[in-house]
C-alpha positions in Angstrom: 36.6 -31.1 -30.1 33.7 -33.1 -28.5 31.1 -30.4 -26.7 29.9 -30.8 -23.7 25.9 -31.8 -22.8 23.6 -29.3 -23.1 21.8 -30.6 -20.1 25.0 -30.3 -18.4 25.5 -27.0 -19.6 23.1 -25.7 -17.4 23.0 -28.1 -15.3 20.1 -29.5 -15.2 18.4 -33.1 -15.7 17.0 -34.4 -19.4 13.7 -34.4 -17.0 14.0 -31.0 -16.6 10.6 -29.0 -17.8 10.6 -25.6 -19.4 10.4 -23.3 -16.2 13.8 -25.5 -14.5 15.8 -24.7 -17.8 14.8 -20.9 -17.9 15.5 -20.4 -14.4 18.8 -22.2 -14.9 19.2 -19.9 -17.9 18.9 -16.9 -16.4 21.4 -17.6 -13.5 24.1 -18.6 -15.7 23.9 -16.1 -18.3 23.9 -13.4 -15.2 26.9 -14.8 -13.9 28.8 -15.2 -17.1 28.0 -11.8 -19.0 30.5 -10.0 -20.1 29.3 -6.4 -18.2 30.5 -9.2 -14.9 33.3 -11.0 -16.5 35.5 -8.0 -18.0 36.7 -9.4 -21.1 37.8 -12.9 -19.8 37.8 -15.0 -23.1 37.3 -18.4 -20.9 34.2 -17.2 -19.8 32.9 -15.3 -23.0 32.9 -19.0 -24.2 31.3 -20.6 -21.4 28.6 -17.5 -22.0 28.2 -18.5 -25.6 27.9 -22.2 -24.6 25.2 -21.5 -22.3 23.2 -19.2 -24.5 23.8 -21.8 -27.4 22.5 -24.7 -24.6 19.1 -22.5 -24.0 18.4 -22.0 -27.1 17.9 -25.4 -27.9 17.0 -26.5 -24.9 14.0 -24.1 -24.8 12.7 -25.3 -28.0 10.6 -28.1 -27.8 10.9 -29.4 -31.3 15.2 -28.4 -31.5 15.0 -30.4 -27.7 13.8 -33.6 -29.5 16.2 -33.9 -32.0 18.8 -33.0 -29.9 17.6 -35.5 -27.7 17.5 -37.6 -30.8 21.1 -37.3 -32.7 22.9 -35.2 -30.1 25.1 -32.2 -31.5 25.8 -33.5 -34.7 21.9 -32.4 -36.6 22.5 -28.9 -35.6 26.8 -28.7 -36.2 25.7 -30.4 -39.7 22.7 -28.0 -40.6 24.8 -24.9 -39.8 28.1 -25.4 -41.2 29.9 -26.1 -38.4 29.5 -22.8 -36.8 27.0 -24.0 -33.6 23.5 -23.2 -32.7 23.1 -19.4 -33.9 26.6 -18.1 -33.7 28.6 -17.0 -36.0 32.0 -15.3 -35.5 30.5 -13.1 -32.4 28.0 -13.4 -30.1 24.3 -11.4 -30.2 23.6 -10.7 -26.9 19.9 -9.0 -28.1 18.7 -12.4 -26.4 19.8 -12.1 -23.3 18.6 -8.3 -23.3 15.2 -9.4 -24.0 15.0 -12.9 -22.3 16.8 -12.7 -18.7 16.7 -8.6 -18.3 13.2 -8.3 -19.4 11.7 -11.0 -17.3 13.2 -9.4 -14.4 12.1 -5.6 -15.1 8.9 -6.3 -16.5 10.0 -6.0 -20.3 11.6 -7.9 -22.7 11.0 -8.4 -26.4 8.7 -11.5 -26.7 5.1 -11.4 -27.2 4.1 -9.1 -29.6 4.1 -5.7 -28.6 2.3 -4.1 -25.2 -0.8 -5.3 -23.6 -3.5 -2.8 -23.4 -3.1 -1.8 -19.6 -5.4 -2.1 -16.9 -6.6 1.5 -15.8 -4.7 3.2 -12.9 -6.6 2.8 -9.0 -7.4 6.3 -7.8 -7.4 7.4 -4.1 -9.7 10.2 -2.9 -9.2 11.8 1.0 -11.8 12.3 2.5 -12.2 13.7 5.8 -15.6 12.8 8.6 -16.2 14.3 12.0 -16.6 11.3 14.6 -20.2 11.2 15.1 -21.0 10.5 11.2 -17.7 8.1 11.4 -19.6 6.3 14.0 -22.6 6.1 12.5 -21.9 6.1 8.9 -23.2 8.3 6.2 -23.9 7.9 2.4 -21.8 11.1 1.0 -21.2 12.5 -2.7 -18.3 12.7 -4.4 -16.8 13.8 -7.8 -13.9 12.3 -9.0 -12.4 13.7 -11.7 -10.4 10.8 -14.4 -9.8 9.2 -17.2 -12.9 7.6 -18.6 -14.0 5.4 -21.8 -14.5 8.3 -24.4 -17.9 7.8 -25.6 -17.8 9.0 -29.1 -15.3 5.6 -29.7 -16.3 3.2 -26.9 -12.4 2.9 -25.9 -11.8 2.2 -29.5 -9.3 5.2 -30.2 -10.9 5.0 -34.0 -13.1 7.2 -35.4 -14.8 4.9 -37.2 -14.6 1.7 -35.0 -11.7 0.4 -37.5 -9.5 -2.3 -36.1 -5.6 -0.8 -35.7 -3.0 -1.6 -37.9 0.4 -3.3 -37.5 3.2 -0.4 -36.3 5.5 -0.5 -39.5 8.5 0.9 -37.1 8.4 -2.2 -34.8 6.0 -4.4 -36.8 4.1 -5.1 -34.2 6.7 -6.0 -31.2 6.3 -2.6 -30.0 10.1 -2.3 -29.2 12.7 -1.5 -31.6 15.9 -2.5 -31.2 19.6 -0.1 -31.1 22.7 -1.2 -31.8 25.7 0.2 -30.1 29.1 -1.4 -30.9 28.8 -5.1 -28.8 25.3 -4.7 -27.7 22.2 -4.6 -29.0 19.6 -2.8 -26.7 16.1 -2.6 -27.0 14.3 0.3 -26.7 9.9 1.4 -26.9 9.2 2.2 -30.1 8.6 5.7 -30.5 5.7 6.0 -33.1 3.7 3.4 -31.1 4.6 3.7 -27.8 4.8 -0.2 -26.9 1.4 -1.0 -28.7 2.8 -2.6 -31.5 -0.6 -1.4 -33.1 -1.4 2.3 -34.9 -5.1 3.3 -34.8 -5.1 4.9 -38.3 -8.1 7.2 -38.4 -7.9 8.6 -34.6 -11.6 10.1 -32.9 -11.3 13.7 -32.4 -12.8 13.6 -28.8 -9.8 11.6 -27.6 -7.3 11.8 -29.9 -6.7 8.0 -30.7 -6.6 7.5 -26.6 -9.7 5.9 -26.4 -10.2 7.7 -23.3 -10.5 11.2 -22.0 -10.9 13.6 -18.6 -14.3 13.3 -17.2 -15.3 14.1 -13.6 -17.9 11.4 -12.2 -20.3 12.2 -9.2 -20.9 8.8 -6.8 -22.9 8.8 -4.1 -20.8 6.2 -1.7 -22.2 5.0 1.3 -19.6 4.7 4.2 -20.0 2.3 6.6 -20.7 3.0 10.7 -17.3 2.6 12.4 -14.7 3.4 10.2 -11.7 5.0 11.8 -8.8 6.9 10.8 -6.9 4.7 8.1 -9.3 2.6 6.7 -10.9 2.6 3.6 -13.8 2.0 1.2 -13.0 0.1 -2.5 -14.9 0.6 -4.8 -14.4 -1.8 -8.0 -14.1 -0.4 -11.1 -14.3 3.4 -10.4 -10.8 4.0 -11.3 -9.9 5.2 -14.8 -10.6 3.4 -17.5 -8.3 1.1 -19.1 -6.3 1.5 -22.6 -8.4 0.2 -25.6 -10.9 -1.7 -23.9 -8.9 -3.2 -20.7 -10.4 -3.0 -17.6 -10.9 -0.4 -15.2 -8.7 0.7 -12.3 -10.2 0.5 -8.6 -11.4 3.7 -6.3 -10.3 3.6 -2.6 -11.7 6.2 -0.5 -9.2 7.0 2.1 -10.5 8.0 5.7 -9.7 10.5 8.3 -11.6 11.3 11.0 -10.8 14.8 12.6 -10.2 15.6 16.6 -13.7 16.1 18.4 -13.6 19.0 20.9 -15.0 16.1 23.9 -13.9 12.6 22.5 -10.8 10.6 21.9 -11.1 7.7 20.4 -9.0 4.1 20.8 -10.1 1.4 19.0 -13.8 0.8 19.7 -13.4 3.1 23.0 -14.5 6.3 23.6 -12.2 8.5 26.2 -13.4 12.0 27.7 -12.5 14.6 30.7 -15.6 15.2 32.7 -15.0 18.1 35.5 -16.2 17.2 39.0 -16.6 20.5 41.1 -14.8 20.5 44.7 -18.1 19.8 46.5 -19.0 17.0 44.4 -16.0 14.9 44.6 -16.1 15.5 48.2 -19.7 14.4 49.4 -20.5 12.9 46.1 -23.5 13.5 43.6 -24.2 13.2 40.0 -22.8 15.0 36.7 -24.2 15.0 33.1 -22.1 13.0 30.8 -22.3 13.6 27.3 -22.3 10.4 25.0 -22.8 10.4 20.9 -26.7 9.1 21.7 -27.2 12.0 24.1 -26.3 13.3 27.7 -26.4 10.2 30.7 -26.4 10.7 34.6 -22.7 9.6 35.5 -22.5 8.9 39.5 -20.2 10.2 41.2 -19.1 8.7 44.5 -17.9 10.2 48.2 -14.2 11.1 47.9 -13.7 11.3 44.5 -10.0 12.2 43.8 -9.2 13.8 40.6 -8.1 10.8 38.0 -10.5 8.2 39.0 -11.7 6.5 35.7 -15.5 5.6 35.4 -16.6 3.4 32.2 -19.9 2.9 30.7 -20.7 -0.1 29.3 -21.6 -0.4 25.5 -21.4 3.7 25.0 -18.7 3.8 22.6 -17.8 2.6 19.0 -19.6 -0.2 16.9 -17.0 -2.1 14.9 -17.1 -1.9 11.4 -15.6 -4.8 11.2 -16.7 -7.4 14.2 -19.9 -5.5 15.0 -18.9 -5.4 19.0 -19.4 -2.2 21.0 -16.8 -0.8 22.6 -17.3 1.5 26.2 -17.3 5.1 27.4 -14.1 6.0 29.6 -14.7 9.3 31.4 -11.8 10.3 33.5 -13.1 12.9 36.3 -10.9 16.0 36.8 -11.4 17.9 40.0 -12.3 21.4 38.9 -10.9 24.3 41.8 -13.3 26.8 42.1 -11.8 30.1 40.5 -13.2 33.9 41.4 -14.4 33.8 45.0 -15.9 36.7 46.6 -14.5 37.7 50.6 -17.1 35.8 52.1 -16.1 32.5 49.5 -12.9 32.7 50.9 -13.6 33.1 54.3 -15.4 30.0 54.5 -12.9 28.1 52.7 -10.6 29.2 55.6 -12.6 28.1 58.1 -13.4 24.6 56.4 -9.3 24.7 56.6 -9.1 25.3 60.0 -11.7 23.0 60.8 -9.3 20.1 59.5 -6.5 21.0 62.5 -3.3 20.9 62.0 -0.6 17.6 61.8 -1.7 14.1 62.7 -5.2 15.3 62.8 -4.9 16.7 59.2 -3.6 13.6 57.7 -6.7 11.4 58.2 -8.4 14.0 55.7 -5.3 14.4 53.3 -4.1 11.3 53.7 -2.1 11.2 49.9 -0.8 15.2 51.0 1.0 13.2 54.1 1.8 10.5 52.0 3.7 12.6 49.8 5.9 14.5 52.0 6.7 11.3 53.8 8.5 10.4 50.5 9.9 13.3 50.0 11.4 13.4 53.5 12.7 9.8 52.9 14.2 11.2 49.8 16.5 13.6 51.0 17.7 11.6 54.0 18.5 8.8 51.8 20.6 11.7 49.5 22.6 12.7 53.1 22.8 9.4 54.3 20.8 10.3 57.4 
């Protein structure tokens, strides 16, 4: 029986480069598997045919003679039996070549790369005035670092590794279990593919070991809650000479008894005594550069926002400087003496009674105007 194209196997073009014919690869060989297709025999073939496709297909010097004399140079090289088959399909392949590209694994390639060392976070905590204005502080960070007695090596005397004899260097090894073949890390080398023979003492073959590292790290005026300061290559070292891992120093700035902070603002609650919102006058007004004059204007009612201009956070990022918001809070006067309160009755009296009141208190008589409307509206009067 003739066989079909393997370009049309998969379904692609005879253009088609190396990355189109994988991709295609991979889809098919998903979709036909037998995990998916439960022992169909229609569509174990059609997997077969698309594995026998890819593996041609993929390789550049089988893809020119197929190109060249079609099915016939590989039925006749083979015996008949197809393009690495024989009376049952190895599925290793697809293990290693479409599960292991997606996860991260596979089989090709030799064995593990030496990894890149882990990044490494560190908390630290700032009170707001040294987050505003930055401060250089010290810190000690304990990790994995290149032991010194084999500069990363793992060898105790600077000898290059050997092939693992387990997994001969692919650093997987590879089970067998009735249909499937699975692969699996090799155990004696852990995914290196390599075996340092003569191991340092200090690290025990790692190449590394636990140090803790004092930096001084200078962080910058303006940083907020959230952000944080890399530092390249302060991580842990990596395996066998890779390269380091990065540092980020995390930030959190903790409540200030006065301040809140939003964004570049500064917000705070500045009492105004009875007197003072009343016939006006001046309060001190703390800021993070020292105490200012705040005005304070004839009639003040207890809510009234002031803002002062350019006395609040520089940004670490855009270098503008955000305001002061002080909110004024009408402070009642607690404790009075007889004579306090006698006056305070007489300042009461003074204000009458009704319409006359109302010119003095004019939100009081707003307020019970609405709630009169209110309640008529509820009884329909």
């Amino acid at each position: 029986m003739a066989k079909t194209d393997y370009y049309e196997v998969l379904g692609v073009s005879k253009a088609a480069d190396e990355r189109e014919i994988k991709k295609a690869y991979k889809k098919l060989a998903m979709k036909f598997h037998p995990d998916r297709t439960k022992g169909d025999k229609n569509l174990e073939a059609k997997f077969k045919e698309v594995k026998e496709a890819y593996e041609i297909l993929s390789d550049s010097e089988k893809r020119r003679v197929y190109d060249q004399y079609g099915h016939d140079a590989f039925d006749q090289a083979r015996g008949g039996q197809g393009a690495g088959f024989g009376g049952n399909a190895d599925f290793s392949d697809i293990f290693g070549d479409v599960f292991g590209d997606i996860f991260g694994g596979g089989r090709r390639g030799g064995g593990r790369r030496a990894q890149r060392g882990s990044d490494l976070r560190y908390d630290l905590e700032m009170t707001l005035e040294d987050a505003v204005r930055g401060k250089e502080v010290e810190l000690k960070i304990p990790r994995l670092s290149t032991c010194d007695d084999c500069d990363g090596t793992g060898s105790a005397d600077n000898s290059p590794p050997k092939t693992c004899d387990v997994c001969h260097g692919a650093g997987q090894v590879q089970m067998r279990q009735g249909f499937f073949a699975v692969q699996q890390t090799c155990p004696q080398c852990n995914g290196r593919g390599t075996i340092v023979e003569n191991p340092c003492k200090s690290c025990h073959g790692q190449g590394r070991k636990e140090k803790t590292r004092t930096l001084n790290v200078k962080i910058p005026a303006g940083v907020d809650t959230g952000d944080r300061v890399r530092l390249a290559g302060e991580g842990e070292a990596g395996e066998h000479g890779a390269p380091s891992g990065d540092l980020y120093v995390q930030v959190r700035v903790r409540e200030h008894k006065i301040f809140r902070r939003e964004g570049n603002n500064l917000y705070c609650e500045v009492p105004v005594s009875f007197t003072q919102a009343a016939l006006g006058g001046e309060v001190e007004v703390p800021t993070l550069d020292g105490r200012v004059k705040l005005k304070i204007p004839t009639e003040t009612q207890t809510g009234r926002m002031f803002r002062m201009r350019g006395k609040g956070v520089k940004s670490v990022r855009s270098g503008a400087v955000g305001d002061l918001v002080c909110k004024a809070v009408i402070e009642t006067p607690v404790n009075l003496s007889a004579k306090q309160k006698a006056l305070l009755k007489e300042f009461e009296d003074s204000m009458g009674t009704g319409d006359e009141a109302a010119k003095y208190r004019p939100k009081e008589r707003g307020f019970f105007d609405g709630v009169k409307k209110f309640f008529d509206d509820l009884t329909g009067s």
